[in-house]
C-alpha positions as CSV (number, residue, x, y, z in Angstrom):
1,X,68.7,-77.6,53.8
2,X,71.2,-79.2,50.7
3,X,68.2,-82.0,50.4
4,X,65.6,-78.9,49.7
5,X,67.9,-76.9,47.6
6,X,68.7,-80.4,45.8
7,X,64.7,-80.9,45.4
8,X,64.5,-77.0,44.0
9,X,67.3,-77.3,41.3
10,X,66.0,-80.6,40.3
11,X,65.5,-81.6,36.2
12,X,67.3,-77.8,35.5
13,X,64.6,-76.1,37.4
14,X,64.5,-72.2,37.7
15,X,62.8,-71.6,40.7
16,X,65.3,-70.5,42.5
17,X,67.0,-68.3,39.9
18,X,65.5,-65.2,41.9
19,X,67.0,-66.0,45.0
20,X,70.4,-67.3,43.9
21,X,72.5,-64.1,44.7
22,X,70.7,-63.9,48.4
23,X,71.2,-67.0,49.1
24,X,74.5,-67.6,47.8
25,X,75.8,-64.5,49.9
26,X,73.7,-65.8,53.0
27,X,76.2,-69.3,52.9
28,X,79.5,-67.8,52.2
29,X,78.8,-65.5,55.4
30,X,77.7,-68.3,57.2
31,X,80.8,-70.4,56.0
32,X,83.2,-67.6,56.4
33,X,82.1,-67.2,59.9
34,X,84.1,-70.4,61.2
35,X,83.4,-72.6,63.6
36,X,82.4,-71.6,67.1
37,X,85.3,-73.0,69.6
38,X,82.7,-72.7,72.4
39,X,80.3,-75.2,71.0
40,X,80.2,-78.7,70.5
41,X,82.2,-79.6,68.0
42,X,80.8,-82.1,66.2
43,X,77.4,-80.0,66.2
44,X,79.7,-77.6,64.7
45,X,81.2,-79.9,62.0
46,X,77.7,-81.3,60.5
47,X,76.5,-77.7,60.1
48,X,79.7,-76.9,58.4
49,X,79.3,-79.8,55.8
50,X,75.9,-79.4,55.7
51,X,76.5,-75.8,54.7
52,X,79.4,-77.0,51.7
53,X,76.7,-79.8,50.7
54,X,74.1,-76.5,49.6
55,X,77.5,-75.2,48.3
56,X,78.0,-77.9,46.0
57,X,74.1,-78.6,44.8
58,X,73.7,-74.7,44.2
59,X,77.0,-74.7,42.2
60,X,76.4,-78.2,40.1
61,X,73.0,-76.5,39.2
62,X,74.1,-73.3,38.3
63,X,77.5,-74.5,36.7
64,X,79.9,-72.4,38.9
């Protein structure tokens, strides 16, 4: 997901300018939601970092 997002924002691109607000508020639920104790946990960790990685390309683009 943080390599497409990375691809999208690319060279100051604008494409995603429309969607920024849905998908911004789609990752901080998804990162707010924690870790599932029941689940592996490393499964668990690469989805969380994978989740900060779209964090941080959305928020280098956009200049958080």
């Amino acid at each position: 997901m943080s390599m497409v997002l990375d691809v999208a924002v690319a060279d100051n691109s604008k494409v995603l300018d429309p969607l920024l607000p849905v998908v911004m508020q789609t990752l901080h639920g998804l990162v707010c939601a924690g870790p599932d104790p029941s689940v592996n946990m490393s499964s668990t960790l690469k989805n969380a970092n994978e989740l900060l990685r779209c964090f941080e390309v959305l928020c280098t683009a956009d200049s958080c």
